[in-house]
MISELUM-188205 format. One line per 8 residues: their letters; for each residue x, y, z of C-alpha. Coordinates in Angstrom, 3 decimals. Each point is the difference from the previous one (the first is absolute). Layout:
<recs>
a	X:Y:Z  ...
</recs>
This chain:
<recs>
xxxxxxxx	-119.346:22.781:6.084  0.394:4.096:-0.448  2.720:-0.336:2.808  1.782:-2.880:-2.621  -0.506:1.589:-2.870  1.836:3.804:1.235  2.987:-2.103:0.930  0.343:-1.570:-2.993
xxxxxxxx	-0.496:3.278:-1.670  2.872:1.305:2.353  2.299:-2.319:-0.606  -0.795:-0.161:-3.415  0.867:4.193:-0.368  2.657:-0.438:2.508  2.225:-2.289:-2.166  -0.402:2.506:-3.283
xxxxxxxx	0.530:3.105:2.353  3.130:-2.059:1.285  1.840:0.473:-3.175  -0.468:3.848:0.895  1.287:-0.964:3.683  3.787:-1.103:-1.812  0.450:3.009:-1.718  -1.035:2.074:2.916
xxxxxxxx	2.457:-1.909:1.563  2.569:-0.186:-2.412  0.587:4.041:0.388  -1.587:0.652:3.596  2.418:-2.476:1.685  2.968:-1.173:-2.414  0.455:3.165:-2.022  -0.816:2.446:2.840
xxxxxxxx	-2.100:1.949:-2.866  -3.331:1.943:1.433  -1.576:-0.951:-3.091  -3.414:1.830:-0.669  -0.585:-1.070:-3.339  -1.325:-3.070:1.030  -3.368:1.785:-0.153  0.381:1.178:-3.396
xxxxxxxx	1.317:-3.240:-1.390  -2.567:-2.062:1.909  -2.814:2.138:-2.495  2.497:-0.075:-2.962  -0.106:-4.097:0.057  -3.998:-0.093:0.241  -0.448:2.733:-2.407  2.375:-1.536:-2.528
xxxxxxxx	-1.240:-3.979:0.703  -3.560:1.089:-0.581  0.296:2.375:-3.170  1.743:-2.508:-1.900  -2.184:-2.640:0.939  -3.404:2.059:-1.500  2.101:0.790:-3.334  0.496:-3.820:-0.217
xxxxxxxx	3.419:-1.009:1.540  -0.084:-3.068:2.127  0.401:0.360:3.495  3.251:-1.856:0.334  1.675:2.163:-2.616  -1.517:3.121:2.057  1.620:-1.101:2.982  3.306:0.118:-1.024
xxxxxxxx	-0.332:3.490:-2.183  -1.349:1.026:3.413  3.096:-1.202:1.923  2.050:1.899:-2.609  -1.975:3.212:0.560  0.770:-0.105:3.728  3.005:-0.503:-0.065  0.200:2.957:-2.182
xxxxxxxx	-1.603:1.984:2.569  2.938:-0.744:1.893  2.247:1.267:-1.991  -0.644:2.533:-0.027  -0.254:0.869:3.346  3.546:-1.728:0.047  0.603:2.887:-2.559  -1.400:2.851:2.103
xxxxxxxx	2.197:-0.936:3.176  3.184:-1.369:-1.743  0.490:2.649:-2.438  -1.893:2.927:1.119  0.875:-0.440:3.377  -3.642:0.354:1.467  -0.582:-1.514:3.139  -1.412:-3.430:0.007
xxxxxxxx	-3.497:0.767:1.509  -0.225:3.009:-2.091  1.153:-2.219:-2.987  -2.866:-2.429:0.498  -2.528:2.458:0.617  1.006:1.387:-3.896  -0.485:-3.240:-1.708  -3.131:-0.972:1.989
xxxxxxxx	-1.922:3.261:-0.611  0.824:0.115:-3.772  -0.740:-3.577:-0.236  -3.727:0.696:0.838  -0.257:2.564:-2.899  1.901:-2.815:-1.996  -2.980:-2.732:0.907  -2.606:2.417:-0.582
xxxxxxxx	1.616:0.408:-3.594  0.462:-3.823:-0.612  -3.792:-0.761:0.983  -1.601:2.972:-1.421  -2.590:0.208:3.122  0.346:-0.274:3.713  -0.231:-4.034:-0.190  -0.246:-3.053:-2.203
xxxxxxxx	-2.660:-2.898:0.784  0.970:-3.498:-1.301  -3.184:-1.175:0.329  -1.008:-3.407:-2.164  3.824:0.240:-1.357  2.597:-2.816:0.654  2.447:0.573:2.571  3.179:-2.385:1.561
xxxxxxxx	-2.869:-1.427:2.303  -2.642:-0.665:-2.165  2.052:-1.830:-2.640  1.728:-2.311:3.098  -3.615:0.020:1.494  -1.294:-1.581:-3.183  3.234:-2.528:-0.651  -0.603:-0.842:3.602
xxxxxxxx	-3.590:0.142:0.601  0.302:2.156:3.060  -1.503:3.493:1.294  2.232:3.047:-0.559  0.987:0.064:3.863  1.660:-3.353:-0.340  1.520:1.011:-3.539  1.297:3.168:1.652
xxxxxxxx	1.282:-1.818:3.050  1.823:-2.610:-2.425  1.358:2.755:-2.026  1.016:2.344:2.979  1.993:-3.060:1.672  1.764:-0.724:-3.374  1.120:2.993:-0.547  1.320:0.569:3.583
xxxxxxxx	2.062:-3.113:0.118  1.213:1.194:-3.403  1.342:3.255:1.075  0.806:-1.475:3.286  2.179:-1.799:-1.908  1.666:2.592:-2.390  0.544:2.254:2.694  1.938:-2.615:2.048
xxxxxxxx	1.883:-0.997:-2.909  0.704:3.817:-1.010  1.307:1.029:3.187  2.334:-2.733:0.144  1.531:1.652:-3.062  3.112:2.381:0.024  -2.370:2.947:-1.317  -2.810:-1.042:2.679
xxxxxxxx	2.957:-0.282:2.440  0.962:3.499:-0.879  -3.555:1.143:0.067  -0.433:-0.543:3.575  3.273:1.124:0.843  -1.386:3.424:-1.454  -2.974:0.162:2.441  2.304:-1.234:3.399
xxxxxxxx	2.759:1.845:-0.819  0.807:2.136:-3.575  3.193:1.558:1.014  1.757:-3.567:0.395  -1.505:-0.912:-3.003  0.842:2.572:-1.892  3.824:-0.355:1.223  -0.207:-3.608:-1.884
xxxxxxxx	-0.614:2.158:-3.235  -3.995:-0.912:-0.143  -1.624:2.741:-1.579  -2.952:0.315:2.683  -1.903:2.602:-2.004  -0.631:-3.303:-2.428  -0.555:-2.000:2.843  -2.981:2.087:1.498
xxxxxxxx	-1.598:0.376:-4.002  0.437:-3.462:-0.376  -1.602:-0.568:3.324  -3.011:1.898:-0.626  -0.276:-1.629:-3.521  -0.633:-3.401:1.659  -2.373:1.334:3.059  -2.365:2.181:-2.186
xxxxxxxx	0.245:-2.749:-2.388  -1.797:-2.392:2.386  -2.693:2.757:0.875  -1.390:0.544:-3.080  -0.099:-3.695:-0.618  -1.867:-0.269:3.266  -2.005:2.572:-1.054  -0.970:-1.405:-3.057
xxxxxxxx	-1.129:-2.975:1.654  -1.937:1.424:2.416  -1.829:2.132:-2.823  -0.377:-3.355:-1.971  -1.958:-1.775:3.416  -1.877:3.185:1.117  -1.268:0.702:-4.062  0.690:3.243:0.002
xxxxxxxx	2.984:2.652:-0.308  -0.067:3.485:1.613  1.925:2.407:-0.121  -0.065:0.353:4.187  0.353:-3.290:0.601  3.693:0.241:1.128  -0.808:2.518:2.435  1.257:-1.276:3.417
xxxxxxxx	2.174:-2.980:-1.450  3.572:1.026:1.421  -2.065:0.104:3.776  -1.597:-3.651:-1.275  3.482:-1.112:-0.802  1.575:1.356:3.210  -2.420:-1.791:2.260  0.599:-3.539:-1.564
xxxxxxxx	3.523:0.544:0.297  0.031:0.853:3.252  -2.844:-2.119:1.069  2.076:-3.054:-1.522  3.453:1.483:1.416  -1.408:-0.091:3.806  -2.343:-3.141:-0.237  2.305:-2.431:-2.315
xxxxxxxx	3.340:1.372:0.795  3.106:0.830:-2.067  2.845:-2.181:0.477  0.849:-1.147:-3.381  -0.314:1.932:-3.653  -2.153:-3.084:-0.675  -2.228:0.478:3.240  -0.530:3.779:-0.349
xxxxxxxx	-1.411:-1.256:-3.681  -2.601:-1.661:1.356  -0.983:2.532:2.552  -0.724:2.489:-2.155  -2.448:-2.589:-2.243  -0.816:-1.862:3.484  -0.339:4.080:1.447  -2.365:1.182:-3.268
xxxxxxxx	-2.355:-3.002:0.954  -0.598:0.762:3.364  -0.600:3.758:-0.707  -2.805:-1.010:-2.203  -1.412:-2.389:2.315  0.076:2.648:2.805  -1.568:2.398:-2.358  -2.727:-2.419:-1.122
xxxxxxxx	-0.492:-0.579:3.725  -0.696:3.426:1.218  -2.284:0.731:-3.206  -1.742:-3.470:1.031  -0.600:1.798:3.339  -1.788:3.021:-0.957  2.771:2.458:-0.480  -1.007:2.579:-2.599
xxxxxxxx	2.057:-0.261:-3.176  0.631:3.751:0.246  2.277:-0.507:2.941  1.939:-2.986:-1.800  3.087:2.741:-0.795  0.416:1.586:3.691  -0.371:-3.745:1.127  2.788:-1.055:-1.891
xxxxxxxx	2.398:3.336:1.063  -0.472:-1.263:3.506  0.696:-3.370:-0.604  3.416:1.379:-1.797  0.778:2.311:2.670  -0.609:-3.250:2.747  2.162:-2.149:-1.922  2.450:2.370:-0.587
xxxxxxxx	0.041:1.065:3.675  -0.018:-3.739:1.201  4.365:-0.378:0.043  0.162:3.541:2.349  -2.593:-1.297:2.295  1.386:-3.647:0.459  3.481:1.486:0.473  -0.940:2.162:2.628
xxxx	-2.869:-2.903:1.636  3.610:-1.831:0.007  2.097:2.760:1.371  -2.240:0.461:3.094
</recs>
């Protein structure tokens, strides 16, 4: 029954963190953006989502105002490395470390409990009589198909065209008279967008806010990507979709697996870099298995 219950619980967080996974994805692999205010925008969402929600606001309305705030974050890292010229990493790093002063402002205090408050899950969990797992599972596959959806729709555009055109190749975009500088704002708009609505989610099922809870996130992101990249394969725009949601489920279910087995939370983060570094390595070490 425990065994049951932490795999519904991982698929469950897997399928909120999955909206994460796409933006991660939408700068890691089709922008070619090292994006580190994923981290910062992760907390921004949560911290947003929950103060609005204990001065009254419902939760729906919360979500989007925390969708606008992330993608908000990423402008202005856009900002920083389009117009200032700062390196992308660097750029990131900016936004993400200001960002925590920024949550500690909008909370008031280190975190937020929404304890005996409605959230997204306990207003479907009462329409639909069911526990907040299943709500959040209903909600988290919802909203992936949704974005799913918009993505594949927005990338079949002339501007989402143009978008990835900026992350494969910028000069021969640039010769077609795209400004790429918009291209890589807009870009980071959409990604950090997605994070903090993730994030707001996630604050929404855990209860709670804090202003640390985004700590780790781009590494979170990373691995699902990967994970679904090398496990579900790539070979459509459509396909690679569903890896990364397919990719943020297994991750979970790994991690609620090795926790199930006695691992000590503690070592959760340096389990996760070597499961990134693995993954990552995994394409080297099957081209040279093959090349033997």
């Amino acid at each position: 029954m425990g065994t049951l219950l932490a795999l519904e619980g991982a698929v469950a967080q897997g399928l909120l963190y999955a909206i994460m996974t796409l933006g991660v994805y939408i700068t890691y692999k089709l922008l070619d953006f090292a994006d580190l205010t994923v981290d910062g925008s992760f907390a921004l969402g949560g911290c947003v989502s929950a103060i609005l929600i204990t001065v009254g606001l419902d939760p729906f309305t919360s979500l989007l105002i925390a969708t606008l705030a992330g993608m908000a974050s990423g402008v202005i890292t856009g900002f920083f490395n389009t117009v200032f010229k700062i390196p992308p990493i660097l750029s990131g790093i900016l936004t993400m470390l200001a960002l925590y002063s920024i949550n500690l402002h909008i909370m008031g205090k280190a975190n937020v409990s929404l304890l005996r408050m409605d959230t997204i899950y306990t207003i479907i969990g009462s329409v639909l009589h069911t526990a907040n797992m299943w709500s959040a599972a209903i909600v988290g596959i919802i909203v992936a198909v949704v974005v799913c959806l918009l993505l594949f729709w927005f990338f079949g555009t002339e501007i989402g065209t143009a978008l990835r055109a900026t992350g494969v190749n910028p000069q021969m975009i640039r010769a077609q008279g795209v400004n790429t500088d918009n291209m890589i704002v807009l870009g980071l708009l959409i990604s950090n967008g997605f994070v903090g609505m993730s994030g707001a989610l996630i604050g929404q099922f855990q209860g709670f806010a804090d202003v640390g809870m985004g700590i780790g996130t781009i590494v979170i992101g990373l691995a699902s990507v990967i994970i679904g990249e090398v496990v579900f394969g790539t070979k459509s725009f459509v396909r690679s979709l569903i890896a990364v949601v397919l990719g943020s489920i297994v991750y979970r279910i790994v991690i609620a697996a090795v926790l199930y087995m006695g691992m000590p939370p503690n070592d959760l983060k340096l389990f996760t870099a070597i499961l990134v570094a693995i993954a990552l390595s995994l394409p080297t070490l099957k081209a040279k298995w093959l090349a033997r």
